[in-house]
MDTraj code that builds the backbone (N, CA, C; nanometers):
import mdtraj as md
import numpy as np

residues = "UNK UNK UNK UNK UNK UNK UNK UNK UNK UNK UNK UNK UNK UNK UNK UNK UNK UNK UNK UNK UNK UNK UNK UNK UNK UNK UNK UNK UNK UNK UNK UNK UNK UNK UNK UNK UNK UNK UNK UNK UNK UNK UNK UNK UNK UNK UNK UNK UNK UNK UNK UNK UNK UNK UNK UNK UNK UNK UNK UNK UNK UNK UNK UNK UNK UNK UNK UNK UNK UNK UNK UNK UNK UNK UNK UNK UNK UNK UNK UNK UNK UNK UNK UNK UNK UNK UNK UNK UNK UNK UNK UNK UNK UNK UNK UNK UNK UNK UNK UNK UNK UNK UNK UNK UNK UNK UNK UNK UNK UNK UNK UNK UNK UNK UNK UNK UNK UNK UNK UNK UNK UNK UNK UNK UNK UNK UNK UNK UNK UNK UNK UNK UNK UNK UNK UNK UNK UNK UNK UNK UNK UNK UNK UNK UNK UNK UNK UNK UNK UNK UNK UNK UNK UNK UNK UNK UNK UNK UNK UNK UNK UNK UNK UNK UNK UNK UNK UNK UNK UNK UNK UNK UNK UNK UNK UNK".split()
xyz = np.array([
    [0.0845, -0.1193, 0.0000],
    [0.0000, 0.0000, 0.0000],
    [0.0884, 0.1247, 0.0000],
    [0.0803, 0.2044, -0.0970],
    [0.1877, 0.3543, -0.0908],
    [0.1125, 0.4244, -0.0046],
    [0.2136, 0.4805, 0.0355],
    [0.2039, 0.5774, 0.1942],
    [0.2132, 0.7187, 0.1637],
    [0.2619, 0.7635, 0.0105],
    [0.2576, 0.9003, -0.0371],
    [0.1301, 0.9244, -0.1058],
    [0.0689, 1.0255, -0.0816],
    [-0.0221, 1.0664, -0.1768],
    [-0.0246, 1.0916, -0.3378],
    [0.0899, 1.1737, -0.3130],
    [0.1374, 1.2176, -0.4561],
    [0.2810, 1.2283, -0.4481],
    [0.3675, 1.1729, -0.5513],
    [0.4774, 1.1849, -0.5636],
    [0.5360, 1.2577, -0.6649],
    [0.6652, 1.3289, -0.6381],
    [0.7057, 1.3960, -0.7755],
    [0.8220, 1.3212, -0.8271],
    [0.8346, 1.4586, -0.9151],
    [1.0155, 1.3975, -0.9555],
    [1.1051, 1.5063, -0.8951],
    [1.2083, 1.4728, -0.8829],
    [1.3023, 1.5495, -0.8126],
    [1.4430, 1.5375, -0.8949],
    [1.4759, 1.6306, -0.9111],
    [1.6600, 1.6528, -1.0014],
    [1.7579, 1.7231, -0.9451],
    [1.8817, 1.6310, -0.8640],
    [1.9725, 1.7085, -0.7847],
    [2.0870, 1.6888, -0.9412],
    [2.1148, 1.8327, -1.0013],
    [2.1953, 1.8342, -1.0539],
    [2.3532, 1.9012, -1.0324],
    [2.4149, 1.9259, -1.1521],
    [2.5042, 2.0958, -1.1370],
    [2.6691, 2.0054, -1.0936],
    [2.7388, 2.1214, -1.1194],
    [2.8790, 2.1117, -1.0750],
    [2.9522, 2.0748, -0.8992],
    [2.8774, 2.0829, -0.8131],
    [2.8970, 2.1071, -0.6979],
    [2.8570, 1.9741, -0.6197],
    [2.9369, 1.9441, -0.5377],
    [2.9605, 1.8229, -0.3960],
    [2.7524, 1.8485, -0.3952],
    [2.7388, 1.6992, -0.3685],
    [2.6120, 1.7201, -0.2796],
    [2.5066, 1.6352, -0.3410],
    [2.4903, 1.6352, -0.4368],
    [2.3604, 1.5469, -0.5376],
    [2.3382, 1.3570, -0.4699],
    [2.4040, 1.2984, -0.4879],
    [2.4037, 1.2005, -0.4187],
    [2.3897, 1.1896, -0.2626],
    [2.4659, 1.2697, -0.2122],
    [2.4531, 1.2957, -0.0717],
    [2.2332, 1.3708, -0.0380],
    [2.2172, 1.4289, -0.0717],
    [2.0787, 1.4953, -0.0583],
    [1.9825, 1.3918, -0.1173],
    [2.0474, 1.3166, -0.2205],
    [1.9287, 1.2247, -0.2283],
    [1.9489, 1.0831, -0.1277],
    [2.0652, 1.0510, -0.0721],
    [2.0248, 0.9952, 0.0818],
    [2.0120, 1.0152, 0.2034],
    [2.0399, 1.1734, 0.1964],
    [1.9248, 1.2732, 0.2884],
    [1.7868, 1.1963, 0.2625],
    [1.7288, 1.2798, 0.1832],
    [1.6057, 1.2677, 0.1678],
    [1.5478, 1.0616, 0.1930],
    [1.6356, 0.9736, 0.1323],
    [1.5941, 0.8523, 0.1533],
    [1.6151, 0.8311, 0.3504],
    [1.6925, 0.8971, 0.3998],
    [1.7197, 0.8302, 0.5009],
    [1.5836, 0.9506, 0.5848],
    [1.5406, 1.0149, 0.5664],
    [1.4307, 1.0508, 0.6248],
    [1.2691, 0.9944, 0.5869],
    [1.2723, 0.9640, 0.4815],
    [1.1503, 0.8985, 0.4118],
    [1.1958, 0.7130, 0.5081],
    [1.3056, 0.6661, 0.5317],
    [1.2915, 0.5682, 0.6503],
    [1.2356, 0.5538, 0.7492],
    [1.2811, 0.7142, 0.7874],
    [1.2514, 0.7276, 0.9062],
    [1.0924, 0.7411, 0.9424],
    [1.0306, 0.7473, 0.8355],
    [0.8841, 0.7741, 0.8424],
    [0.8256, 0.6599, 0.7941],
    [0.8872, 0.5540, 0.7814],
    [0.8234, 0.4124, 0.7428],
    [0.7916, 0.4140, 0.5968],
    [0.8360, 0.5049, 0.4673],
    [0.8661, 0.4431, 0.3651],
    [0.9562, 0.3618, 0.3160],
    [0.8943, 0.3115, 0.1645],
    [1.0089, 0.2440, 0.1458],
    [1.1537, 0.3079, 0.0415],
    [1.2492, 0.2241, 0.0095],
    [1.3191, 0.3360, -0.0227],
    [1.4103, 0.2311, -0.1319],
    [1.3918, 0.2443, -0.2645],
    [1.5078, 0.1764, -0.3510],
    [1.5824, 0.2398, -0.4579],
    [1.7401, 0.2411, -0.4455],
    [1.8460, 0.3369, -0.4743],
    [1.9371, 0.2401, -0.5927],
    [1.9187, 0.3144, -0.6947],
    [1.9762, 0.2292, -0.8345],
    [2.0693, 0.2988, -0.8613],
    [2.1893, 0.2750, -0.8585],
    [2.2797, 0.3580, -0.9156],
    [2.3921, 0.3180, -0.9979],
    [2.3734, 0.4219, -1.1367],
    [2.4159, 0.4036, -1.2331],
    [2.5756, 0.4337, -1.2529],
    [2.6407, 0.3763, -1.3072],
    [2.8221, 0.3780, -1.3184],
    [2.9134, 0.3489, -1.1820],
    [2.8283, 0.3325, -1.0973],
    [2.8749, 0.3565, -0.9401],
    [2.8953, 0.1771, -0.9154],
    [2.9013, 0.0807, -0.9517],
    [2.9410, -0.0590, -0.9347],
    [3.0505, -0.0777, -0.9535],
    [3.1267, -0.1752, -0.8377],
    [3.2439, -0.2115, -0.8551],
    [3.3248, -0.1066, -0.7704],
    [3.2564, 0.0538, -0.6970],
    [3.3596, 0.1256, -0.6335],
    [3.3220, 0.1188, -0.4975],
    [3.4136, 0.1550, -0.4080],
    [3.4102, 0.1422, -0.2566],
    [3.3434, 0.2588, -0.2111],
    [3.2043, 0.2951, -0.1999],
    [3.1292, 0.3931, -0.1439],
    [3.0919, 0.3651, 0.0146],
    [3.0645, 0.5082, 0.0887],
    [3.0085, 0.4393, 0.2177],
    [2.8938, 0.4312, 0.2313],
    [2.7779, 0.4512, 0.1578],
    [2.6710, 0.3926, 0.1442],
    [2.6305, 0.2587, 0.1744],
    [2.7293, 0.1606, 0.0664],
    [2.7323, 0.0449, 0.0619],
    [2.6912, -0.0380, 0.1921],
    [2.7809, 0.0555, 0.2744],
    [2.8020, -0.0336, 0.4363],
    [2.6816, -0.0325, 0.5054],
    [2.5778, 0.0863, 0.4840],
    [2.5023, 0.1233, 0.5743],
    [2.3225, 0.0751, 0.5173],
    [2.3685, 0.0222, 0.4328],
    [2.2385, -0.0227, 0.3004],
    [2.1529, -0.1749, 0.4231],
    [2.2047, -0.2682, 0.4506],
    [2.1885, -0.3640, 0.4990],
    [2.1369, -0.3448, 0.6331],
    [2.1972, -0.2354, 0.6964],
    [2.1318, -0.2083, 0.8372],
    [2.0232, -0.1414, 0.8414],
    [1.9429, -0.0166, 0.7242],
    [1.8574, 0.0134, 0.7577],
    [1.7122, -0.0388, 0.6766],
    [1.6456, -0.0236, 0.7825],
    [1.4763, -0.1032, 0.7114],
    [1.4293, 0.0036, 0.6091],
    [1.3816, -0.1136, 0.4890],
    [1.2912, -0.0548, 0.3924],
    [1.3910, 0.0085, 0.3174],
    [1.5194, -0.0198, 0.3217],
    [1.6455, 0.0543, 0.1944],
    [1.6777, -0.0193, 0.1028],
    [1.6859, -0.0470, 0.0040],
    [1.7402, -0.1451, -0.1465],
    [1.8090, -0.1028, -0.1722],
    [1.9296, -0.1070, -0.2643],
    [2.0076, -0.0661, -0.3207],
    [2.1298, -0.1694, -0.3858],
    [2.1046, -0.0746, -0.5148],
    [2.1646, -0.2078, -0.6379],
    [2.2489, -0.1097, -0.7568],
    [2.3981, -0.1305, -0.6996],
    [2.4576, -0.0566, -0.7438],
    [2.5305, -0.0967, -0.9302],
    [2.5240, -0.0306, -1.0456],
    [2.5575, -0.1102, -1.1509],
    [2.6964, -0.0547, -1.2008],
    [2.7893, -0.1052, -1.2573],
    [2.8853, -0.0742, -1.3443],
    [3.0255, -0.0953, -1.3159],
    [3.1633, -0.0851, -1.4051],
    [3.2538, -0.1928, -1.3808],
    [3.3308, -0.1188, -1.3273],
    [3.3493, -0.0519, -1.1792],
    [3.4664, -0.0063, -1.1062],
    [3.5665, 0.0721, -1.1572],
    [3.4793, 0.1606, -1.2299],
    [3.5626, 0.2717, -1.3242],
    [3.4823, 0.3730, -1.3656],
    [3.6177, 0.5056, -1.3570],
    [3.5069, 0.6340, -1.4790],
    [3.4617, 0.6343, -1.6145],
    [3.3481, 0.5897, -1.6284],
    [3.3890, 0.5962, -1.7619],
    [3.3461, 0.7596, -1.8760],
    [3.4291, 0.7229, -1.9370],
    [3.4787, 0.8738, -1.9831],
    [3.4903, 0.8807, -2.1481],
    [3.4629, 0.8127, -2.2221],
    [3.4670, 0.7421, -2.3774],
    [3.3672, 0.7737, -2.4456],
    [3.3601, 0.8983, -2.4862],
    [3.2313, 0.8869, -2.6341],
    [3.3269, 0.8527, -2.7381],
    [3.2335, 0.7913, -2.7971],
    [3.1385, 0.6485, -2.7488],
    [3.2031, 0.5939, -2.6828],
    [3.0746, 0.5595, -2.5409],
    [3.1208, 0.4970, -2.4399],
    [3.1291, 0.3272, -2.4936],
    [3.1785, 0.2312, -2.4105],
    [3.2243, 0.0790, -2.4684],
    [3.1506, 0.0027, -2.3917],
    [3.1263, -0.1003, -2.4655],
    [2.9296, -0.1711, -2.5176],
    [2.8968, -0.2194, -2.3583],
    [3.0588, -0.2507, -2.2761],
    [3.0405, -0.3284, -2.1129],
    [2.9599, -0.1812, -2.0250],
    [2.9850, -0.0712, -2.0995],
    [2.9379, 0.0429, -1.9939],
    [2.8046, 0.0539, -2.0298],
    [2.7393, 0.0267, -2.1590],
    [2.6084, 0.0357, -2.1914],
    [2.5472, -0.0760, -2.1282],
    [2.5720, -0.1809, -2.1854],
    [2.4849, -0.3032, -2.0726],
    [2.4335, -0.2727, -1.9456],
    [2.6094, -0.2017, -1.8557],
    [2.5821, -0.2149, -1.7538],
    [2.4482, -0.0987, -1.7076],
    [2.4296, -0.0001, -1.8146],
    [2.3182, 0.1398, -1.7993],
    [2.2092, 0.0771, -1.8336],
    [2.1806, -0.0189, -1.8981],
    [2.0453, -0.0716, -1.9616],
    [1.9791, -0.1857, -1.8355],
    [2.1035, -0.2363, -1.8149],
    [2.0401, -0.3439, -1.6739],
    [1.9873, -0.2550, -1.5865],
    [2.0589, -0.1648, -1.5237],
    [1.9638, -0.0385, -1.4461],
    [1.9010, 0.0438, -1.4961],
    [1.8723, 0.0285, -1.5894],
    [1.7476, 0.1147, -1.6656],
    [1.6277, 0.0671, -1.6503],
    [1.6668, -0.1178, -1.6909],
    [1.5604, -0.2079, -1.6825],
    [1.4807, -0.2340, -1.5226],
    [1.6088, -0.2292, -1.4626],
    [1.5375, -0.2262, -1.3227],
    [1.4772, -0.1412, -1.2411],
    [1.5632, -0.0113, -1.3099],
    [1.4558, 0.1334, -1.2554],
    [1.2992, 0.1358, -1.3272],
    [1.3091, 0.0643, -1.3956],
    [1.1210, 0.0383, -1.5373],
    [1.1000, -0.0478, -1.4367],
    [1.1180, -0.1200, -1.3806],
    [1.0645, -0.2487, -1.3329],
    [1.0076, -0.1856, -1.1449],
    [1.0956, -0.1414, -1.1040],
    [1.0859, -0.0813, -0.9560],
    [0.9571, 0.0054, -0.9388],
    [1.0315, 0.0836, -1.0270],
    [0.8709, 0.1869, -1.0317],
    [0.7469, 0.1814, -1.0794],
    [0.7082, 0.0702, -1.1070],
    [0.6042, 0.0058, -1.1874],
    [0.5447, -0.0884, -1.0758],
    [0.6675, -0.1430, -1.0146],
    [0.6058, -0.2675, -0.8997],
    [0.5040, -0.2258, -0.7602],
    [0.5153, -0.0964, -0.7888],
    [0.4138, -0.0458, -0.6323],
    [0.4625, -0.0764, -0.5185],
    [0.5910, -0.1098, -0.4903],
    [0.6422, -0.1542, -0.3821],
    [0.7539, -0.0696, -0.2840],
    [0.7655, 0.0382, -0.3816],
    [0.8515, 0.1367, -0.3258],
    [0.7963, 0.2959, -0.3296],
    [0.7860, 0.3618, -0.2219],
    [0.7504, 0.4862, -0.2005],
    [0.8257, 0.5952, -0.3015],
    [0.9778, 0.5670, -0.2664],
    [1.0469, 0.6237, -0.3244],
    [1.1663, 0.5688, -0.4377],
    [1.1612, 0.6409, -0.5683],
    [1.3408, 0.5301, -0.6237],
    [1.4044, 0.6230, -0.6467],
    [1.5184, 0.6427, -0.6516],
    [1.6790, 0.7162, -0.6715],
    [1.7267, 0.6939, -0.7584],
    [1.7291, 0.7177, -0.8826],
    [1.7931, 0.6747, -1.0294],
    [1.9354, 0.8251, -0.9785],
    [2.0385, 0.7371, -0.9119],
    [2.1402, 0.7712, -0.8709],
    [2.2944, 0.7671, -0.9976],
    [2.2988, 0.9270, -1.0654],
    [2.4049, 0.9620, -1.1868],
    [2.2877, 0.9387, -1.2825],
    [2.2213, 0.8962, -1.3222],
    [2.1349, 0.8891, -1.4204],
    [2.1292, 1.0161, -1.5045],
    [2.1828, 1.1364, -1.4563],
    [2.1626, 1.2409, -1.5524],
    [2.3394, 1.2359, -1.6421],
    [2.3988, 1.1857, -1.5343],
    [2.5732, 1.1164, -1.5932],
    [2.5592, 1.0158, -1.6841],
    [2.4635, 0.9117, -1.7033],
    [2.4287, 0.8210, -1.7954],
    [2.3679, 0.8679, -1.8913],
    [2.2882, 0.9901, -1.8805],
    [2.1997, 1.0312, -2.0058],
    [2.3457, 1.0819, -2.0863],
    [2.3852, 1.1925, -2.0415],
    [2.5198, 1.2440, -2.0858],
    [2.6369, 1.1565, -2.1928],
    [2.6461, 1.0821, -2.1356],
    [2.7758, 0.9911, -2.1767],
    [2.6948, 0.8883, -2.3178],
    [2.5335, 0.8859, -2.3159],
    [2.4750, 0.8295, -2.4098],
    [2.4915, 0.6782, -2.3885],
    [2.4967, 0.6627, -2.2457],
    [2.4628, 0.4950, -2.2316],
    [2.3453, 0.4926, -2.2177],
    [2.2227, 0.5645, -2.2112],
    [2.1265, 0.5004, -2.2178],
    [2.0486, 0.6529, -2.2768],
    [1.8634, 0.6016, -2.3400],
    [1.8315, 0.6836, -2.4209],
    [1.7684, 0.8202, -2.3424],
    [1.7046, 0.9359, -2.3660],
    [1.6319, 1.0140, -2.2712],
    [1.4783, 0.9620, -2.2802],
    [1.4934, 0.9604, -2.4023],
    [1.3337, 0.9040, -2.4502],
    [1.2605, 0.7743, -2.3260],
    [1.3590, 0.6767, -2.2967],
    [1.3492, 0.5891, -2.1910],
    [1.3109, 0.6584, -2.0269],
    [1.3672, 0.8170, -2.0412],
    [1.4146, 0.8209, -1.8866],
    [1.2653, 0.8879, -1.8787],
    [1.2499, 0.9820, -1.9875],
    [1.0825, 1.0779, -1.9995],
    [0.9773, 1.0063, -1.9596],
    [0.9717, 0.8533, -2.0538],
    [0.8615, 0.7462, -2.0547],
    [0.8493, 0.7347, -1.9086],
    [0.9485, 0.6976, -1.8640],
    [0.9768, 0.6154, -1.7251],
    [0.8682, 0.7475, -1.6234],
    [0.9094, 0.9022, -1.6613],
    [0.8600, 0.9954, -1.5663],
    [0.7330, 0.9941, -1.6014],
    [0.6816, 1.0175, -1.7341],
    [0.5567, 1.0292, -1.7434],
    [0.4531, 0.9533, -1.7188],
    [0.5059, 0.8114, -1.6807],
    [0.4052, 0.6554, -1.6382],
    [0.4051, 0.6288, -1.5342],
    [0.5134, 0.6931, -1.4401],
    [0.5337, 0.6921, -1.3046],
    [0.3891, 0.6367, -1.2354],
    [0.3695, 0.6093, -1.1150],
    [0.3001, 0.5706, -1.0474],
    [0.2433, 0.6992, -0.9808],
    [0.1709, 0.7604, -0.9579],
    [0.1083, 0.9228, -0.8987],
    [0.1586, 0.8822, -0.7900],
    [0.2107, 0.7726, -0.6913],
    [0.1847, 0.8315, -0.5394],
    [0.3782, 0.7910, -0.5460],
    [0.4586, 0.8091, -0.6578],
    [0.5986, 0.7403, -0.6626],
    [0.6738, 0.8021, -0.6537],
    [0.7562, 0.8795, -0.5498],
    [0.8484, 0.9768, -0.5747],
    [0.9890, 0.9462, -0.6190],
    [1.0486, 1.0311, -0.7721],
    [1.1580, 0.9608, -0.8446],
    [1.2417, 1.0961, -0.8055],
    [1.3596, 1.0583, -0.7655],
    [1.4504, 1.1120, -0.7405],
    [1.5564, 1.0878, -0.8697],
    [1.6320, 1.2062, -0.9479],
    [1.7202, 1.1579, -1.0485],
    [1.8434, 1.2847, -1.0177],
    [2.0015, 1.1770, -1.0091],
    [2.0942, 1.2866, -0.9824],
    [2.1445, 1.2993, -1.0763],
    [2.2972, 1.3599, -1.0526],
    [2.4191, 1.3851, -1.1664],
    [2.4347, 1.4774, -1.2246],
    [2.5575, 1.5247, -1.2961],
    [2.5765, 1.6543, -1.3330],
    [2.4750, 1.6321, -1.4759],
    [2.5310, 1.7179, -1.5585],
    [2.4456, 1.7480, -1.6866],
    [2.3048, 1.7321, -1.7098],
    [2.2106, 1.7334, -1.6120],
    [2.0762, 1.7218, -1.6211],
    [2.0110, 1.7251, -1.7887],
    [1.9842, 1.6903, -1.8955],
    [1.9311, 1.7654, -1.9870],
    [1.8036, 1.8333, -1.9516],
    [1.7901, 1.9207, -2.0795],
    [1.6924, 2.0040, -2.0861],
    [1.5907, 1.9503, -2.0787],
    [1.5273, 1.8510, -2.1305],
    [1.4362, 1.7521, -2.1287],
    [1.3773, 1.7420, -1.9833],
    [1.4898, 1.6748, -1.9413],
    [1.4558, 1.5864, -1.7451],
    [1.3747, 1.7236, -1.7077],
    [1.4676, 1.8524, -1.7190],
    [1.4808, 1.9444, -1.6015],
    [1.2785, 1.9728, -1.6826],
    [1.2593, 2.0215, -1.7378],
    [1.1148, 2.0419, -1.7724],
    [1.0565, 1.9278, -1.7089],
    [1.0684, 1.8312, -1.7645],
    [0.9930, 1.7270, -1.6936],
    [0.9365, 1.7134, -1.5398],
    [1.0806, 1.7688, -1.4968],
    [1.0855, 1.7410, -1.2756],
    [0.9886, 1.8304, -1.2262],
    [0.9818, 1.8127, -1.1118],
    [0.8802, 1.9218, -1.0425],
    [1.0141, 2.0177, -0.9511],
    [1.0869, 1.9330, -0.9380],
    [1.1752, 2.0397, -0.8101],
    [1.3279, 1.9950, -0.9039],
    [1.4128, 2.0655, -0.9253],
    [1.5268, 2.0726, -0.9840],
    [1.6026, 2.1922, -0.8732],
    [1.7122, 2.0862, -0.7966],
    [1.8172, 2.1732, -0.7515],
    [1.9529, 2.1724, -0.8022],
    [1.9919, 2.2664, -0.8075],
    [2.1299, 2.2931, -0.8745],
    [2.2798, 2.3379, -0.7952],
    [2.3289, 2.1722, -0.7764],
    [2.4388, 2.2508, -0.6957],
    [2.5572, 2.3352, -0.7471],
    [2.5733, 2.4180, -0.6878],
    [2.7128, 2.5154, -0.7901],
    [2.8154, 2.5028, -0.6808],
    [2.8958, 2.4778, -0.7735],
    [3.0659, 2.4919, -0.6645],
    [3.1441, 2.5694, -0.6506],
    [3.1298, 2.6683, -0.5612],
    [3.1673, 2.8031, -0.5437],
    [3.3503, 2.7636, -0.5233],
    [3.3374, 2.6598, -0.4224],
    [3.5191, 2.5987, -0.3853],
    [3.5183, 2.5011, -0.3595],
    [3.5981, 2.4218, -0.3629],
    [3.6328, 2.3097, -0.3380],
    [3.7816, 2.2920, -0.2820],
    [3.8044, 2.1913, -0.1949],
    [3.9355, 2.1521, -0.1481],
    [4.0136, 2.0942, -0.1949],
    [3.9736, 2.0193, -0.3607],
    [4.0319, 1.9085, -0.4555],
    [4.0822, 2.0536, -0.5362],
    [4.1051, 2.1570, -0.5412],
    [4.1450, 2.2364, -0.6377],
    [4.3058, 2.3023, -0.5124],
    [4.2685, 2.2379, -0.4227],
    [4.4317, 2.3257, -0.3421],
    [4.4782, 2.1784, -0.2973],
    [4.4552, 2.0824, -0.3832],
    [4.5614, 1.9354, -0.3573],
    [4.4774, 1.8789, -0.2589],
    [4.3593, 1.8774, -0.1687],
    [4.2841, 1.7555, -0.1184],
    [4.2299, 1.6444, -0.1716],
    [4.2635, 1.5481, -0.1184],
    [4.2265, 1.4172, -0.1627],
    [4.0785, 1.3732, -0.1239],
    [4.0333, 1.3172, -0.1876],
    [3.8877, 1.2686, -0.1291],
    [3.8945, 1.1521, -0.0419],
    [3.8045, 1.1653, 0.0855],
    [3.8001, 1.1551, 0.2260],
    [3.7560, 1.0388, 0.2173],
    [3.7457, 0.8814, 0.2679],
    [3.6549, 0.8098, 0.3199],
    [3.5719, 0.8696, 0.3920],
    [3.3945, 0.8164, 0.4119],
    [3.2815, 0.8645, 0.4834],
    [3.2500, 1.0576, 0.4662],
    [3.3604, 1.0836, 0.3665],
    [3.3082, 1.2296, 0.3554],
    [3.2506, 1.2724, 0.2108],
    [3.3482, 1.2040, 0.1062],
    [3.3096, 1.2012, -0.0373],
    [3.2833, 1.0924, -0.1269],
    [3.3344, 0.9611, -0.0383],
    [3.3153, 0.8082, -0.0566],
    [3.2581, 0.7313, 0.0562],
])
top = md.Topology()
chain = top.add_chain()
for i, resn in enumerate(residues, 1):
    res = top.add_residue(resn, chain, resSeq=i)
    for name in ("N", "CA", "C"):
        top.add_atom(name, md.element.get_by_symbol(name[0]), res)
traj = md.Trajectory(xyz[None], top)
């Protein structure tokens, strides 16, 4: 039985720390209120995140991370990076269709539209058939023009500074 009335779409995009992080904000409070919560994330398989660790301990969290432990960075990207965008494509069609989750996280998905592992036409369908009470969360830099019309709430992080530009390394539990 969904526990939201109405759900939207939501787009954490832009240059700046934070998009992934705010969308497990937002999942780890929708827990806390007894939804459910399933987090697909695209190119992110195969790397050591701290998410990972904390997936198993909390109730009502899924999470099914896809792709081969690398950036990938190749237009045209290479056919192992497309598979791996289409298997989570297929399963983000499949999740949000099943009525079983309050909320889903199509996590880099705006990084997958980008790189052309997977189509937009797929990602639109997916928003416009949505389930009314389904709230879709979609991150990553390059949002297209498309998504961002589509969403109801589009935030845009901008990166005023960063610490990776004066030689900081990225942190366990802070950026991984």
């Amino acid at each position: 039985m969904p526990k939201l009335e109405r759900g939207i779409v939501q787009v954490y995009t832009g240059n700046g720390k934070g998009k992934t992080s705010a969308a497990f904000g937002l999942a780890l409070r929708a827990i806390g209120r007894g939804l459910k919560v399933y987090v697909i994330q695209f190119i992110k398989g195969g790397f050591d995140y701290g998410e990972l660790y904390i997936v198993d301990k909390l109730p009502n969290l899924t999470l099914k991370a896809f792709g081969r432990g690398r950036f990938v960075t190749e237009k045209p990207p290479e056919r192992e990076d497309i598979e791996f965008a289409e298997k989570a494509m297929a399963l983000a069609e499949e999740v949000v269709k099943s009525d079983e989750y309050d909320i889903v996280v199509l996590d880099e998905i705006n990084v997958a539209l980008n790189l052309k592992l997977i189509k937009i036409e797929r990602v639109l369908e997916l928003i416009r058939n949505k389930p009314k009470h389904v709230e879709l969360i979609l991150t990553g830099r390059y949002a297209p023009d498309k998504i961002i019309e589509a969403a109801n709430l589009v935030t845009e992080m901008r990166e005023v500074k960063h610490p990776y530009n004066k030689g900081f390394q990225a942190r366990k539990g802070i950026e991984y």
